[in-house]
N, C-alpha and C positions, 0 to 999 in steps of 0.2 A: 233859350228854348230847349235845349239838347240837355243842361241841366235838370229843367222838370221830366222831363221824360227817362231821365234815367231814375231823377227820385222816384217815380212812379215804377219803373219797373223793382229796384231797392224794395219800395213800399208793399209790392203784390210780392215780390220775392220771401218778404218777412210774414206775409199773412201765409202764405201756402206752406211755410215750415211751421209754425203755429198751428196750422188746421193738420197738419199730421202729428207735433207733440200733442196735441190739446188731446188726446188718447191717450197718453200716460195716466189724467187722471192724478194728476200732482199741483204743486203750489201752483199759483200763476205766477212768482216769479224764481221760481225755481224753473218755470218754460221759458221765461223772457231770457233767463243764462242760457240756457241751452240753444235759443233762438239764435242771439250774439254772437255765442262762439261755435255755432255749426253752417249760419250763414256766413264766416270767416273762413272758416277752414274747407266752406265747400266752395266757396268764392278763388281759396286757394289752387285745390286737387282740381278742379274744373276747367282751370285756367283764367277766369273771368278779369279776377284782379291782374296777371298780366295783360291781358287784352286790353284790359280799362289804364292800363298804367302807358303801354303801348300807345292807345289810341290818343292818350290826354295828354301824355307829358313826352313821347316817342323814347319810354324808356322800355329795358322788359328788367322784369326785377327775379328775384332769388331767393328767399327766406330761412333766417336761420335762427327766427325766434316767432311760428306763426303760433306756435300753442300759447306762449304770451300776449299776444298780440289778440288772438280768441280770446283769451280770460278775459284781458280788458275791452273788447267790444261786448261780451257777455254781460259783464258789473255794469256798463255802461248803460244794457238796454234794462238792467234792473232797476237802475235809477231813475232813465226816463218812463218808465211803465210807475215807477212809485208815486212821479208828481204826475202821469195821465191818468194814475188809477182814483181820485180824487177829483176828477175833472169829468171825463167819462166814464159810463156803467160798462158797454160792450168791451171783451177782451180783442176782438176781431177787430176791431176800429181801433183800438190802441198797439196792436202790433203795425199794422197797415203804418200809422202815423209814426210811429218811432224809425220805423226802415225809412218814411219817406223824409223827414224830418232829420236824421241825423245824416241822409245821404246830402245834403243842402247843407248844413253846419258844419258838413269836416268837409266838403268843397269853400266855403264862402270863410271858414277861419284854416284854411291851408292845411287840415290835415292828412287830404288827399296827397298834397305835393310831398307832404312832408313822409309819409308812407311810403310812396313811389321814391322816394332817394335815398330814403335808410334801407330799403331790400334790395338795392342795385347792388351786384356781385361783378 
């Protein structure tokens, strides 16, 4: 249960960065980057991702490579936006479903854990 409900939160978190880039007025996946790697980095400066590392694995972590770590959640939502753009017409329903969807996939294929122990300091 605790899982959907944070995809869910992930999922609106990734639509409400969207509804503010989708003003640039640029590619759509030129926003999907920007989406990945500013819901990362703000995940970081926020503190979310310790809290979430905290609360799930009772680690608190450290980061000394978050700007990589952005790039690749960034390429990653451009990917997934490439095969939903092909599926679905709305960009707003395919933001929503990539934050919710990849928050579920790197929980259920461990790359949450696997995050939370390589930025432990």
């Amino acid at each position: 249960m605790f899982l959907l409900s944070e995809a869910l939160f992930v999922g609106l978190y990734s639509l409400l960065l969207y509804t503010i880039i989708s003003n640039l007025h640029i590619s759509f996946f030129i926003e999907l980057f920007i989406i990945g790697f500013i819901k990362h980095l703000l995940g970081y400066y926020s503190g979310l991702q310790n809290f979430y590392c905290k609360y799930k694995y009772n680690k608190y972590i450290h980061y000394d490579n978050i700007i990589y770590q952005s790039i690749l959640e960034g390429l990653v939502f451009i990917y997934l936006g490439y095969i939903l753009k092909n599926l679905i017409t709305s960009k707003y329903i395919i933001c929503f479903i990539i934050g919710f969807i990849l928050h579920i996939l790197s929980e259920l294929l461990g790359f949450h854990y696997l995050f939370c122990n390589i930025n432990i300091k």
